[in-house]
C-alpha positions as CSV (number, residue, x, y, z in Angstrom):
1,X,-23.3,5.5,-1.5
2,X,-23.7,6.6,2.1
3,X,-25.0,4.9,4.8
4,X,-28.8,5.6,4.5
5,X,-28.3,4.6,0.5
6,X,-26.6,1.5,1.2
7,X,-29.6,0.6,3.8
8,X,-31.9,1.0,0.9
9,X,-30.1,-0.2,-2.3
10,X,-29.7,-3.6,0.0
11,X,-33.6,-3.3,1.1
12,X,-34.6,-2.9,-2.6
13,X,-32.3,-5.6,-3.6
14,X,-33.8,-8.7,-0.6
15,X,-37.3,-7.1,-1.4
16,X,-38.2,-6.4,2.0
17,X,-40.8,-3.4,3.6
18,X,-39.3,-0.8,5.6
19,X,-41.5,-2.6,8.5
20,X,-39.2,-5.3,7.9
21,X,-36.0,-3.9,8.3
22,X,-36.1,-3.7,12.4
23,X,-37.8,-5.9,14.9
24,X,-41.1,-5.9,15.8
25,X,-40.3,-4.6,19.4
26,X,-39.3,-1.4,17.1
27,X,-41.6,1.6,16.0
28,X,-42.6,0.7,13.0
29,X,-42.1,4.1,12.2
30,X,-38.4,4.3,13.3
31,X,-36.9,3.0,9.9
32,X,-38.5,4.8,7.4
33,X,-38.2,8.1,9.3
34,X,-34.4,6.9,9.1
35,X,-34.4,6.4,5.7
36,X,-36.3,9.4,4.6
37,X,-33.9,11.2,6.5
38,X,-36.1,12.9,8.7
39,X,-33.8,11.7,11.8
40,X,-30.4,10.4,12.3
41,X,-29.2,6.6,12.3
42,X,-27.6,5.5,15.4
43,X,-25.2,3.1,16.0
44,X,-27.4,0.8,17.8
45,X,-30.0,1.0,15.3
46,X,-27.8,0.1,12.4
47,X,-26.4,-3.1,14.1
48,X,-30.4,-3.9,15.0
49,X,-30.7,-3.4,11.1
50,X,-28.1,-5.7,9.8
51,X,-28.8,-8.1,12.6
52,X,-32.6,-8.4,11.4
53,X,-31.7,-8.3,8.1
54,X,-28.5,-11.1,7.9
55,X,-26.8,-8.3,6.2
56,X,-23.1,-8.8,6.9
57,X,-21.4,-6.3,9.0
58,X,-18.2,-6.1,6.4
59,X,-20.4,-6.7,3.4
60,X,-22.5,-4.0,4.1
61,X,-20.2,-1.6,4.6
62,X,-18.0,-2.6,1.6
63,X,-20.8,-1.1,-0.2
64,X,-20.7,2.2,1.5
65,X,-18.5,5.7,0.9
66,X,-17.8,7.8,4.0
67,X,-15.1,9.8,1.8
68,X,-16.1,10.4,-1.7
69,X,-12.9,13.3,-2.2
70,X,-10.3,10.6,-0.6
71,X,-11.7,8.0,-3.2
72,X,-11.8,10.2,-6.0
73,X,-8.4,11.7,-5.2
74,X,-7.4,8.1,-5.3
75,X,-8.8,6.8,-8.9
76,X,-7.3,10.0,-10.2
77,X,-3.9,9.4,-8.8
78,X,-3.6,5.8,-10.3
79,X,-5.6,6.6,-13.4
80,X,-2.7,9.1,-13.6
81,X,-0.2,7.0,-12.6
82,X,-1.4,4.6,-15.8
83,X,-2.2,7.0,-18.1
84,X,0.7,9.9,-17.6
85,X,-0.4,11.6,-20.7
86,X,-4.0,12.0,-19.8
87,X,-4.2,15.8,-19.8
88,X,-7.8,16.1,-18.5
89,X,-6.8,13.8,-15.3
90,X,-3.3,15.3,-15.2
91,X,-5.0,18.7,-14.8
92,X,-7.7,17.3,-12.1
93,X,-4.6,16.3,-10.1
94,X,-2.4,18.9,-11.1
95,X,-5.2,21.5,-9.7
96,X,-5.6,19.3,-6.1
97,X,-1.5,19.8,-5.7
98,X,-1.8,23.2,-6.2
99,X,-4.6,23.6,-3.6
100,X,-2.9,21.5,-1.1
101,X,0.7,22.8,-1.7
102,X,-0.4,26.4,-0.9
103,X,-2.4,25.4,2.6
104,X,-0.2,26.1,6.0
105,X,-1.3,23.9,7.8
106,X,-2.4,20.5,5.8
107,X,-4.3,17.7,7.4
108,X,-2.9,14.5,7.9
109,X,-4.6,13.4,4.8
110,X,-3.5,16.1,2.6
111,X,-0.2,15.7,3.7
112,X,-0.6,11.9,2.5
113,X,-1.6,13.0,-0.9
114,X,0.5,15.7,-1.6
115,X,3.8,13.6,-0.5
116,X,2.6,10.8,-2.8
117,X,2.3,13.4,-5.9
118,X,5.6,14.8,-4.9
119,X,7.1,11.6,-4.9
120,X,5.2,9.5,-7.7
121,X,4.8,12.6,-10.4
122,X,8.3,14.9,-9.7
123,X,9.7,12.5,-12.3
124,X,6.7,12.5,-15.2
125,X,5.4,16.3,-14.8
126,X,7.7,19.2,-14.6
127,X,4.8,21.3,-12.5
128,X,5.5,18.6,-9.7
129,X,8.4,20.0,-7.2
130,X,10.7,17.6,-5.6
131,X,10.1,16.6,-2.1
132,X,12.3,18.7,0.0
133,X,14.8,18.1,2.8
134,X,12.5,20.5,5.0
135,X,9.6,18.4,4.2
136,X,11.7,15.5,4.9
137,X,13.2,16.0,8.2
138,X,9.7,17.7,9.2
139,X,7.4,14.4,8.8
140,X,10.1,12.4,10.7
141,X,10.6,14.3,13.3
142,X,6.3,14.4,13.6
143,X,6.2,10.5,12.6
144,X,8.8,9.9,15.6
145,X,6.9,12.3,18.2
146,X,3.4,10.0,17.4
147,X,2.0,7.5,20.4
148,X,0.3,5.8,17.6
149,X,-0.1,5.7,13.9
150,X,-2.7,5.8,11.6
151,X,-3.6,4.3,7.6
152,X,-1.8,8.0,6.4
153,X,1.5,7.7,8.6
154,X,2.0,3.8,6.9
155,X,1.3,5.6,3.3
156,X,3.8,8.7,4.1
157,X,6.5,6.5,5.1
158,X,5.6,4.3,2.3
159,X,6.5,7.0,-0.1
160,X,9.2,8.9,2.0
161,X,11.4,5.6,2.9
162,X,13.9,5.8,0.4
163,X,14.6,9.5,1.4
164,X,15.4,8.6,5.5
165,X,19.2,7.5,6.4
166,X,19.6,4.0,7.4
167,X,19.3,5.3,11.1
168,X,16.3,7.4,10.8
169,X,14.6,3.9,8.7
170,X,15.5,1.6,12.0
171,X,14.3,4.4,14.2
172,X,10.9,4.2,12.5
173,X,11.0,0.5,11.9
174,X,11.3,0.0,15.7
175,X,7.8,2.2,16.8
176,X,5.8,1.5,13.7
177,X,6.5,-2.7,14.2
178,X,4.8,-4.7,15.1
179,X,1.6,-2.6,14.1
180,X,-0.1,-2.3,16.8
181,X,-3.9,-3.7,16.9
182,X,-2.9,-5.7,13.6
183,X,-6.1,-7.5,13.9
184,X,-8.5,-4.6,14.1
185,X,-6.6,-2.9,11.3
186,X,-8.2,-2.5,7.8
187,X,-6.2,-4.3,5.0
188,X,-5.1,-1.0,3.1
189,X,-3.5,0.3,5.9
190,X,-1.4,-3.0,6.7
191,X,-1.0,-3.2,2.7
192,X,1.3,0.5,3.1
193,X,2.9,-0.9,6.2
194,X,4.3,-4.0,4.3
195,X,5.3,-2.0,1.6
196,X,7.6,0.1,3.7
197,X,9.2,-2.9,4.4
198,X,9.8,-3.9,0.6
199,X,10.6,-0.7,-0.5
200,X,12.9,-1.0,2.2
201,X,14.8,-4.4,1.7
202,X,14.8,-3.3,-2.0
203,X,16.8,-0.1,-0.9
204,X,19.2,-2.0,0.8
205,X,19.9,-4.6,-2.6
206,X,20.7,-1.6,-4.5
207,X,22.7,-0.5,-1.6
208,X,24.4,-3.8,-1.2
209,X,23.9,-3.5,2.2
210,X,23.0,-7.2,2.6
211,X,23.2,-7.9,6.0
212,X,20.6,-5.1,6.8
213,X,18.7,-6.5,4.0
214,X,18.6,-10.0,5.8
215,X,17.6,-7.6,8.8
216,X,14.6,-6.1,7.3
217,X,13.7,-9.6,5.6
218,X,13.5,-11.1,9.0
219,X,11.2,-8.4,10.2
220,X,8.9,-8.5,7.2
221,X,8.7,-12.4,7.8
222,X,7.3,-11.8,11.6
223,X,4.9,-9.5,9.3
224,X,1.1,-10.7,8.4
225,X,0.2,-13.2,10.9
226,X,-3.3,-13.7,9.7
227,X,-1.8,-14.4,6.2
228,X,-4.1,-12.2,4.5
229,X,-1.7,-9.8,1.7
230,X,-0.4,-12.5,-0.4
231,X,1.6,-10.0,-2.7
232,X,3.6,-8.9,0.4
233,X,4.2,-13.0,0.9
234,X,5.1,-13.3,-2.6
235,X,7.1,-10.1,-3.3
236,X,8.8,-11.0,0.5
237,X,10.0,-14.4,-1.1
238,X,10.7,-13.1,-4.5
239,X,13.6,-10.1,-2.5
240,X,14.6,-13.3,-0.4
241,X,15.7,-15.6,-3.1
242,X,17.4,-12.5,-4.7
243,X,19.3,-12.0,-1.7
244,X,20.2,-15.9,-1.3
245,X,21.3,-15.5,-4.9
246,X,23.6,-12.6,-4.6
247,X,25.3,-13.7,-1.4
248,X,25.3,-17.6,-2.2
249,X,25.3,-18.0,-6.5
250,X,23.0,-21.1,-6.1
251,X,21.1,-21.7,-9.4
252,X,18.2,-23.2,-7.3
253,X,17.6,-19.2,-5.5
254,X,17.9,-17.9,-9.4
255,X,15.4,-20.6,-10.8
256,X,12.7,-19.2,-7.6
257,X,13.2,-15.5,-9.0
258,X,12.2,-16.4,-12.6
259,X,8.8,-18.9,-10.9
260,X,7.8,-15.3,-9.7
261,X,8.6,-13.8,-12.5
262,X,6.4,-16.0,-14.9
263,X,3.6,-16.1,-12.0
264,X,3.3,-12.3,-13.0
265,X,3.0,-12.9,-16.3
266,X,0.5,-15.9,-16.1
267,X,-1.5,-13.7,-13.7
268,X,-1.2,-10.1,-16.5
269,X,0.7,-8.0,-14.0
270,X,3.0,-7.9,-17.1
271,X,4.4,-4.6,-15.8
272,X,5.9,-5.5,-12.7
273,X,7.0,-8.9,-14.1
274,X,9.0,-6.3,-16.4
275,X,10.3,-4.3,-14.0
276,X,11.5,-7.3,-11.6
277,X,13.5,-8.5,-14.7
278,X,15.3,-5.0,-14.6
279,X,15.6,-5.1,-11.4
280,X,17.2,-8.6,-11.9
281,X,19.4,-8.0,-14.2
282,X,20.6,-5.3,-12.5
283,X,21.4,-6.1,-8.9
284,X,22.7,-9.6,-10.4
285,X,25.1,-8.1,-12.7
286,X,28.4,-8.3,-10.9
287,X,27.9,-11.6,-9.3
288,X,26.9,-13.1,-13.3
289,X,29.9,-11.2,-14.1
290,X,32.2,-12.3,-11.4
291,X,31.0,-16.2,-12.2
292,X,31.8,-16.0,-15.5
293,X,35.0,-14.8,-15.0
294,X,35.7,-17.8,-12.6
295,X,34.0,-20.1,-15.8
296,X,36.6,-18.8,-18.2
297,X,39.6,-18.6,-15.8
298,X,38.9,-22.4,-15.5
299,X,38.5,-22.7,-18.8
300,X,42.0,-21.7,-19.1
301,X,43.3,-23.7,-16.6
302,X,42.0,-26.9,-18.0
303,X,43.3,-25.8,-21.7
304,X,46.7,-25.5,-20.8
């Protein structure tokens, strides 16, 4: 819904008259000339609206669409993401890609979308090209040059993280955080910006680079002051007790994994709870394998 809708689905829904939408110092006229569209809202006159009304200001507006295409483009690519053999959606997609990859000159937004195809869909669809080296060294150069970055910079770095040198990542890292205005930022935007930093201490497990993964952990923890994106809290402590595993071997770090691991599962994320037992099993490997090769050269010890 648009604004005008939203200010009559929640006028319908309190029972009120159009009179009583605004104050009586108003026009009576002024509202319903609003709402049949025969003159524009203004900003004053909405916050008179939801101020007469009791209608709260986030409430309201969590109600209300300003862009349909971005919010379709988004249910398509996750239905996608869930459902890769779809062909209907995988066509609706397939044809945006298209569309965007043959513009010059794409918008910020489009940008956004057509890195997160690239990057999400190169591996499931053949149509989908790989992200290039151009296209890589181009948005970092442009994400370096910015005074100031916006919900679609935090979601292209999001996506192009694992594809920037450990330099260019620290470069990045050091303008992007703290985010700036973290309190007037929506939660979607800080949800990207945190996951930068996940993807980002994961990279560096896999890299066994662990003190720049105790780096990046450190960062992340000065993350989310208002305390507000509990999966990045969770997820945060889940790559930390990995870490304190592989560097220390402490059952105790090992036994914190698996809590997370069956906190997935209790909650139905049984993907991911899936995935962080690959993930386990794969990053723990050689320090499981290196302890039981102390365990049986004790063993051997003690026989003889």
């Amino acid at each position: 819904m648009n604004i005008i809708e939203t200010l009559r689905f929640f006028r319908l829904k309190l029972k009120l008259t159009q009179k009583e939408m605004m104050s009586d110092y108003t026009d009576p006229s002024t509202y319903s000339k609003i709402e049949s569209g025969k003159r524009s809202l203004k900003v004053n006159e909405l916050e008179e609206i939801l101020n007469q009304t009791s209608i709260n200001v986030e409430e309201f507006f969590s109600f209300t669409t300003f862009d349909k295409h971005q919010q379709d483009f988004r249910e398509t690519f996750y239905y996608c993401g869930a459902h890769l053999e779809n062909k209907s959606t995988k066509q609706k997609l397939l044809n945006y890609y298209f569309s965007v990859k043959d513009k010059e000159n794409k918008s910020l937004r489009e940008l956004s979308n057509y890195i997160a195809i690239k990057n999400f869909f190169n591996a499931h669809w053949e149509e989908v090209d790989p992200v290039t080296f151009k296209e890589i060294t181009d948005i970092f150069e442009d994400l370096m040059n910015k005074p100031f970055y916006l919900q679609y910079d935090y979601i292209i770095t999001a996506n192009l993280i694992r594809f920037f040198s450990a330099k260019q990542a620290d470069l990045l890292l050091a303008r992007m955080f703290p985010i700036k205005y973290e309190e007037q930022r929506d939660f979607t935007t800080k949800k990207f910006a945190h996951n930068i930093l996940i993807n980002l201490i994961s990279m560096r497990l896999y890299a066994k680079d662990y003190p720049s993964a105790e780096k990046y952990i450190k960062l992340a923890k000065k993350q989310d002051k208002q305390n507000e994106n509990y999966s990045f809290k969770l997820n945060l402590q889940y790559l930390t007790n990995l870490l304190n595993y592989i560097l220390e071997g402490e059952p105790v770090y090992m036994e914190r994994v698996y809590d997370f691991i069956h906190l997935l599962e209790n909650t139905g994320d049984t993907l991911q709870a899936e995935q962080v037992k690959k993930e386990v099993k794969m990053l723990t490997h050689e320090r499981d394998s290196e302890k039981m090769l102390r365990n049986y050269a004790v063993g051997l010890l003690k026989e003889s």
